[in-house]
BALOBA-1460 file (C-alpha; in Angstrom, 3 decimals):
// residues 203
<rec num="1" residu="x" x="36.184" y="19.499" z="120.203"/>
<rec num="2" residu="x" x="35.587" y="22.456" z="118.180"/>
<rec num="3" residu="x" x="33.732" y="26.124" z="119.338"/>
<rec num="4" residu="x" x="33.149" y="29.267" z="117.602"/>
<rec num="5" residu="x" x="35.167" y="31.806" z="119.161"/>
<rec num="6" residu="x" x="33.162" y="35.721" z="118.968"/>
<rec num="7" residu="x" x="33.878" y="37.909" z="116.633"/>
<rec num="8" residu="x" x="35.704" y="40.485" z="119.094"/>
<rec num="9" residu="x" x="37.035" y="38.257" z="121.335"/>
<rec num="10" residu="x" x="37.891" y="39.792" z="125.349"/>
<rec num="11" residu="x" x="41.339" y="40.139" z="126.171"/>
<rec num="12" residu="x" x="41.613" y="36.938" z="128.424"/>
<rec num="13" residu="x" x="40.448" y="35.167" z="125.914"/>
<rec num="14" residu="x" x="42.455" y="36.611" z="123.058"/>
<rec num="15" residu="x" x="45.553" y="35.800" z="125.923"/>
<rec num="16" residu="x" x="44.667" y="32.893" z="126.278"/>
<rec num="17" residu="x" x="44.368" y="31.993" z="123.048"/>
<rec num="18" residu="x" x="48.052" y="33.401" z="122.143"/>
<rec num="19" residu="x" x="49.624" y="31.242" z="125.077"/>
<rec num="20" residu="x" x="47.799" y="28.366" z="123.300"/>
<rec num="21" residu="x" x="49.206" y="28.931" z="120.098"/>
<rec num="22" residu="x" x="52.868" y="29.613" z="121.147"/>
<rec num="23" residu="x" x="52.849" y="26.558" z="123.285"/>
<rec num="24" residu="x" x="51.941" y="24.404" z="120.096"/>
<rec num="25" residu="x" x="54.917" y="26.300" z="118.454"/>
<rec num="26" residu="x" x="57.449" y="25.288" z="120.868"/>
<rec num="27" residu="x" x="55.969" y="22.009" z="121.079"/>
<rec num="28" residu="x" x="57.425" y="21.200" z="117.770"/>
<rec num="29" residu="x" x="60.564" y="22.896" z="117.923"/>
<rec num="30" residu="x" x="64.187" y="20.841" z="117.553"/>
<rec num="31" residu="x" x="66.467" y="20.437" z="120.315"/>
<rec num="32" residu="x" x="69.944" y="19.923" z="118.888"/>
<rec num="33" residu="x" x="72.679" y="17.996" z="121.429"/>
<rec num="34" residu="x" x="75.864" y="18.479" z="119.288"/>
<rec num="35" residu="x" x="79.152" y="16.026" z="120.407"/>
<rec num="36" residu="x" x="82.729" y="15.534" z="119.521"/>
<rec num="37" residu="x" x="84.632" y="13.272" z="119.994"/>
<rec num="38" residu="x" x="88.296" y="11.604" z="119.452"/>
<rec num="39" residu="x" x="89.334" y="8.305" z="118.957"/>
<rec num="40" residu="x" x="92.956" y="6.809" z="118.389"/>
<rec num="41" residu="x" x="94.447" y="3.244" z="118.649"/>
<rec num="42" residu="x" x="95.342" y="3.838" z="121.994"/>
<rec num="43" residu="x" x="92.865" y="5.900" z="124.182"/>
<rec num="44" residu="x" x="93.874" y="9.309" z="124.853"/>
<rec num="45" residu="x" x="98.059" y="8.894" z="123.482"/>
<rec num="46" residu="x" x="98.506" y="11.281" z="120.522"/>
<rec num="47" residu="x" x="101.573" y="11.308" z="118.556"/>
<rec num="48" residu="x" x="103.158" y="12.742" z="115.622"/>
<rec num="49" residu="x" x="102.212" y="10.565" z="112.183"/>
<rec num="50" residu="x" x="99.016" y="8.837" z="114.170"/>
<rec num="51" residu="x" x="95.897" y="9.717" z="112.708"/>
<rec num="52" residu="x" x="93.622" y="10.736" z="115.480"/>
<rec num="53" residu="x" x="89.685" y="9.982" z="114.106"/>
<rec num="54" residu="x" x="87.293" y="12.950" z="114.427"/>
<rec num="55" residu="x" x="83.573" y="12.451" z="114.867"/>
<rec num="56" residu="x" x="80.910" y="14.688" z="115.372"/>
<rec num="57" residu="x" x="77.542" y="13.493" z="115.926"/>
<rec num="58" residu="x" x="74.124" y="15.853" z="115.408"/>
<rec num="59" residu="x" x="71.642" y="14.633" z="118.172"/>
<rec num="60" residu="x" x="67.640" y="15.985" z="117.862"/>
<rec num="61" residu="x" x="65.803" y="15.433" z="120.705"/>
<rec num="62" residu="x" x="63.047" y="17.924" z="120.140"/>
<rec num="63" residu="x" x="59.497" y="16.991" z="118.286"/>
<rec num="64" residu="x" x="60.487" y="19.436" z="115.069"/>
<rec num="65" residu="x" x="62.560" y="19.283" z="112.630"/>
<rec num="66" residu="x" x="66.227" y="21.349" z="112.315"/>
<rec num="67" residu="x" x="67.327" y="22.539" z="108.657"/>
<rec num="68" residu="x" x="70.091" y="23.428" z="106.841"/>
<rec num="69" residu="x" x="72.669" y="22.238" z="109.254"/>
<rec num="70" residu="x" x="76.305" y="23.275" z="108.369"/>
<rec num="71" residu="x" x="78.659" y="21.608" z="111.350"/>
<rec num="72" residu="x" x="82.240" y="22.806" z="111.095"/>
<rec num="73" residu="x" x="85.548" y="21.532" z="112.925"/>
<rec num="74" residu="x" x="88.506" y="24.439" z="111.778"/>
<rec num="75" residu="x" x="92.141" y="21.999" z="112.941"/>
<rec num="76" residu="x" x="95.115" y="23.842" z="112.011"/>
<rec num="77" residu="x" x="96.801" y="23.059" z="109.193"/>
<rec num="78" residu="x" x="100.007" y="24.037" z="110.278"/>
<rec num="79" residu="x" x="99.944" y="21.199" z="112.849"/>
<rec num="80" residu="x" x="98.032" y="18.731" z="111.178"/>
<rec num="81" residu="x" x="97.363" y="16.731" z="108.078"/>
<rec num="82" residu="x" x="93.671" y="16.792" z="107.633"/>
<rec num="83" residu="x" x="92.110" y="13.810" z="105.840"/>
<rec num="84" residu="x" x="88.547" y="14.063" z="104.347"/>
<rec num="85" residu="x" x="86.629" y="17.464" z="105.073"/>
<rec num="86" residu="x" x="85.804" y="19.653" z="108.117"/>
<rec num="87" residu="x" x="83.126" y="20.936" z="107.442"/>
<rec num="88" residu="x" x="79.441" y="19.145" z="106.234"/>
<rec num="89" residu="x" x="76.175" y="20.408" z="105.436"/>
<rec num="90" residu="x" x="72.776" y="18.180" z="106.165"/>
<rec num="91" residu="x" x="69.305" y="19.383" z="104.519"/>
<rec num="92" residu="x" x="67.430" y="18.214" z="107.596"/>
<rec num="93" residu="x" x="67.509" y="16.149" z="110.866"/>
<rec num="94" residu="x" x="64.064" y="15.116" z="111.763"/>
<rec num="95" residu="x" x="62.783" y="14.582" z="115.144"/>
<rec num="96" residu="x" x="64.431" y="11.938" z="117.498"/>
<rec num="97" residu="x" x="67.007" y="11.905" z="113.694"/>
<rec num="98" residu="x" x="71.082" y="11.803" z="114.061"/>
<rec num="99" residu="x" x="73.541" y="12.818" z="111.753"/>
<rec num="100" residu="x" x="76.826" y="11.970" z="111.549"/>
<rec num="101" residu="x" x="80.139" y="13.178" z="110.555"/>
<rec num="102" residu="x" x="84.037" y="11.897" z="110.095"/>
<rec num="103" residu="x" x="87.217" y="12.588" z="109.297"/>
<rec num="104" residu="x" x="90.644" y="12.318" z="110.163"/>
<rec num="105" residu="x" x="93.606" y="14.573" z="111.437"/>
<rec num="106" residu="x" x="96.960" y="13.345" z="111.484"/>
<rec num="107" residu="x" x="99.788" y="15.387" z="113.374"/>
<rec num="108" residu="x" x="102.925" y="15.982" z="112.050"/>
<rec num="109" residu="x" x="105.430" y="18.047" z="114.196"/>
<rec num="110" residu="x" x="109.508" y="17.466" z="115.117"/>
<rec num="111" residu="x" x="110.312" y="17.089" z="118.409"/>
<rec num="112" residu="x" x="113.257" y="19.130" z="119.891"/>
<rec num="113" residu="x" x="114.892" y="19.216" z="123.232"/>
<rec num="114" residu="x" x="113.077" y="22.863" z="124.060"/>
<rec num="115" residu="x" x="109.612" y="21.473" z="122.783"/>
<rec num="116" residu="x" x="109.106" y="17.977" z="123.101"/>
<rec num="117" residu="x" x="105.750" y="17.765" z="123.443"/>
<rec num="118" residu="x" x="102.991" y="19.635" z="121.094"/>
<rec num="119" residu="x" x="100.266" y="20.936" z="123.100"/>
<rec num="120" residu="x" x="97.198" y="21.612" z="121.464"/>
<rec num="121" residu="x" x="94.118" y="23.586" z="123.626"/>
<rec num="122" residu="x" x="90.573" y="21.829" z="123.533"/>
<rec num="123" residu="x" x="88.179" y="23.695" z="120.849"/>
<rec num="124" residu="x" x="84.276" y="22.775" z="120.233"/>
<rec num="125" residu="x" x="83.396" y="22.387" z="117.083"/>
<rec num="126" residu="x" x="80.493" y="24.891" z="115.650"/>
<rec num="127" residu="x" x="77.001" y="24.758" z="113.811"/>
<rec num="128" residu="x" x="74.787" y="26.548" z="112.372"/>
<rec num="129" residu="x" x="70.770" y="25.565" z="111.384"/>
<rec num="130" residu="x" x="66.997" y="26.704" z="111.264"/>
<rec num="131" residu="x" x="64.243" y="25.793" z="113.332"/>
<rec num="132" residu="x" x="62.248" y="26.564" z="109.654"/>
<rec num="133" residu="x" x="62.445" y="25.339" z="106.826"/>
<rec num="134" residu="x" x="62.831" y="29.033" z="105.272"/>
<rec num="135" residu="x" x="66.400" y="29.218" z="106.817"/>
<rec num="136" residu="x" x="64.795" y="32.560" z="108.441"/>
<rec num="137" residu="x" x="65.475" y="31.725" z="112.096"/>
<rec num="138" residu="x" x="69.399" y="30.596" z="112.309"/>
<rec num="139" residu="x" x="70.565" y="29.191" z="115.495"/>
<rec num="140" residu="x" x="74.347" y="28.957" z="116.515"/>
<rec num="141" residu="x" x="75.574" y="26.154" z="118.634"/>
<rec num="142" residu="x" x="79.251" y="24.713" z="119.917"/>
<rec num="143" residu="x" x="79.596" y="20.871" z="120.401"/>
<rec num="144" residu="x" x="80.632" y="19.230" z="123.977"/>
<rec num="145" residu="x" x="83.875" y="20.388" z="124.317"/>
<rec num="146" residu="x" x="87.056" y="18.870" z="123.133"/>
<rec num="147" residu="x" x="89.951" y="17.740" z="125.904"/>
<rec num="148" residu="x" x="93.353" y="18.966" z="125.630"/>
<rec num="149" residu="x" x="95.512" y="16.741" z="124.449"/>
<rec num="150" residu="x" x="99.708" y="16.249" z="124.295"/>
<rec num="151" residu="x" x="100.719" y="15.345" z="121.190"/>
<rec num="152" residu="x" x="104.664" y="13.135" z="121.108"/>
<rec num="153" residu="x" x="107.205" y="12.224" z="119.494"/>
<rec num="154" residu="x" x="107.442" y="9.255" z="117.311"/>
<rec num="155" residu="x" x="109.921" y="7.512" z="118.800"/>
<rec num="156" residu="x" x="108.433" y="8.331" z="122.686"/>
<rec num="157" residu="x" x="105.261" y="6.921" z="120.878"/>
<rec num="158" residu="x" x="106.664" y="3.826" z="120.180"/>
<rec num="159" residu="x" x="108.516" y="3.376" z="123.484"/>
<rec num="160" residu="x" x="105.155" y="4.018" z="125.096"/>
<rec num="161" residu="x" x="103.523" y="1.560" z="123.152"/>
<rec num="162" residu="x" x="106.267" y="-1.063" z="123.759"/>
<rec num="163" residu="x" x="105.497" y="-0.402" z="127.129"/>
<rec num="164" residu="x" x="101.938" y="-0.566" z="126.828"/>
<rec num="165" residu="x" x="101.679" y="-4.086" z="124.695"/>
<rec num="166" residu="x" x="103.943" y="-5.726" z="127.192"/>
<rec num="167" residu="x" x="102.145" y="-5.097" z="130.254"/>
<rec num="168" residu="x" x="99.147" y="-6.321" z="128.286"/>
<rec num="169" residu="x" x="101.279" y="-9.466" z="126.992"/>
<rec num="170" residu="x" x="102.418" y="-10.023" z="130.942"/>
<rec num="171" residu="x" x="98.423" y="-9.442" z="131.933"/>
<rec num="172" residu="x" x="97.404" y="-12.185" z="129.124"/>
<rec num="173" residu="x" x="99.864" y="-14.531" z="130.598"/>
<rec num="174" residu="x" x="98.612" y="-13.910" z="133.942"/>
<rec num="175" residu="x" x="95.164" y="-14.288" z="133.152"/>
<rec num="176" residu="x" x="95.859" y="-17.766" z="131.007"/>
<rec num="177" residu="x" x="97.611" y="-18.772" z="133.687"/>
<rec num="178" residu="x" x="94.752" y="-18.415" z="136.726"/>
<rec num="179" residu="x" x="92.609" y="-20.533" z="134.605"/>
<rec num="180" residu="x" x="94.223" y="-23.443" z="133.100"/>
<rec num="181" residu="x" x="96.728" y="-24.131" z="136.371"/>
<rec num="182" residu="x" x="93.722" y="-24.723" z="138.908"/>
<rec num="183" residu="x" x="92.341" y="-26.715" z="136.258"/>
<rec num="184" residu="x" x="95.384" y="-28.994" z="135.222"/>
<rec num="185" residu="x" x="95.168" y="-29.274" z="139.151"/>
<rec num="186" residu="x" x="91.659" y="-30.554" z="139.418"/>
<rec num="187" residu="x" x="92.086" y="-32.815" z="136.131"/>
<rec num="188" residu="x" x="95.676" y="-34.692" z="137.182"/>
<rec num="189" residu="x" x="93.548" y="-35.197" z="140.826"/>
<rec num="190" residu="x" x="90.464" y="-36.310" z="139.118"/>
<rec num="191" residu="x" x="92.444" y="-39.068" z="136.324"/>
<rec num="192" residu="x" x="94.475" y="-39.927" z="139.880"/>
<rec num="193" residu="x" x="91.110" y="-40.766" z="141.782"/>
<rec num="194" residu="x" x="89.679" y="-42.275" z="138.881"/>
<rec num="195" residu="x" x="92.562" y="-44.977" z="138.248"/>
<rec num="196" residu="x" x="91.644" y="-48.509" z="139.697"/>
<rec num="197" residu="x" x="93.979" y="-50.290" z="142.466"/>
<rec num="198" residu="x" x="96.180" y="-52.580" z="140.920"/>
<rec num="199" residu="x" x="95.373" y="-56.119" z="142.079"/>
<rec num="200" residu="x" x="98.433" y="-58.093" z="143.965"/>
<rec num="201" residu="x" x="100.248" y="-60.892" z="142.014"/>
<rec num="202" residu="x" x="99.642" y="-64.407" z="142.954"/>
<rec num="203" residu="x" x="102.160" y="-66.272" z="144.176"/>
């Protein structure tokens, strides 16, 4: 519906009017969710000269849009080997819109007797965007936060994973065997049932 408001409107009214309007404003603001995340061959085992696969994923659950979004990820360089880029730049997410970056890290460190482990402290990844289109009003935001993680050895990597794919091999075996034993069982008992009595020679 539509009214004519006075020319010099009272002060509630001119309130009120103000709480409407910033209300509409906020109504159509973005809400950013920013994640990272890690993923390797083997969940949560890092090891030197296995790339470890970087995502981070740009989430808007508000009714606006969010604009020139620059997400950034800074691994060092001293400790890893950093394929593809980490940083990237999006014009726009639109409401209920995702965005989504990768790349991949690969560490590279020798193990001694004194250090055989590389330990590397969890670290959020940043961003930076607008809530207008201008690029006036810049918001700064960290992702979910990264785990730490333990970064081995080559060679304890590949003991571990000798480990690791023989227990699976030995859990295969078991689980072939619970299935086709009960029913070998219930087939030999089934063709033994099944076979008709031999009849008695005549004399």
């Amino acid at each position: 519906f539509f009214f004519a408001a006075p020319a010099h409107p009272s002060p509630m009214l001119a309130h009120l009017l103000s709480v409407l309007c910033l209300t509409a404003v906020k109504a159509s603001e973005a809400k950013i969710i920013f994640r990272k995340s890690l993923s390797t061959e083997i969940p949560f085992l890092y090891a030197a000269g296995n790339p470890i696969n970087v995502t981070l994923d740009i989430y808007n659950l508000g009714t606006g849009s969010a604009y020139n979004l620059k997400a950034s990820d800074a691994w060092p360089r001293d400790y890893f080997d950093i394929e593809g880029e980490m940083e990237a730049e999006f014009d726009e997410v639109q409401a209920s819109g995702h965005k989504q970056h990768n790349f991949t890290v690969t560490p590279k460190f020798d193990a001694t007797p004194e250090k055989p482990l590389l330990y590397v402290r969890g670290f959020p990844a940043e961003l930076i965007f607008s809530t207008d289109e201008a690029g006036e009003d810049r918001t700064h935001a960290i992702s979910t936060q990264m785990r730490d993680i333990l970064v081995r050895s080559a060679e304890e990597y590949k003991r571990l994973t000798a480990k690791h794919n023989m227990e699976w091999a030995i859990f295969s075996i078991g689980m072939v065997a619970s299935v086709l034993v009960p029913f070998v069982t219930w087939l030999y008992f089934s063709n033994l049932k099944g076979v008709p009595p031999s009849k008695p020679k005549k004399e």
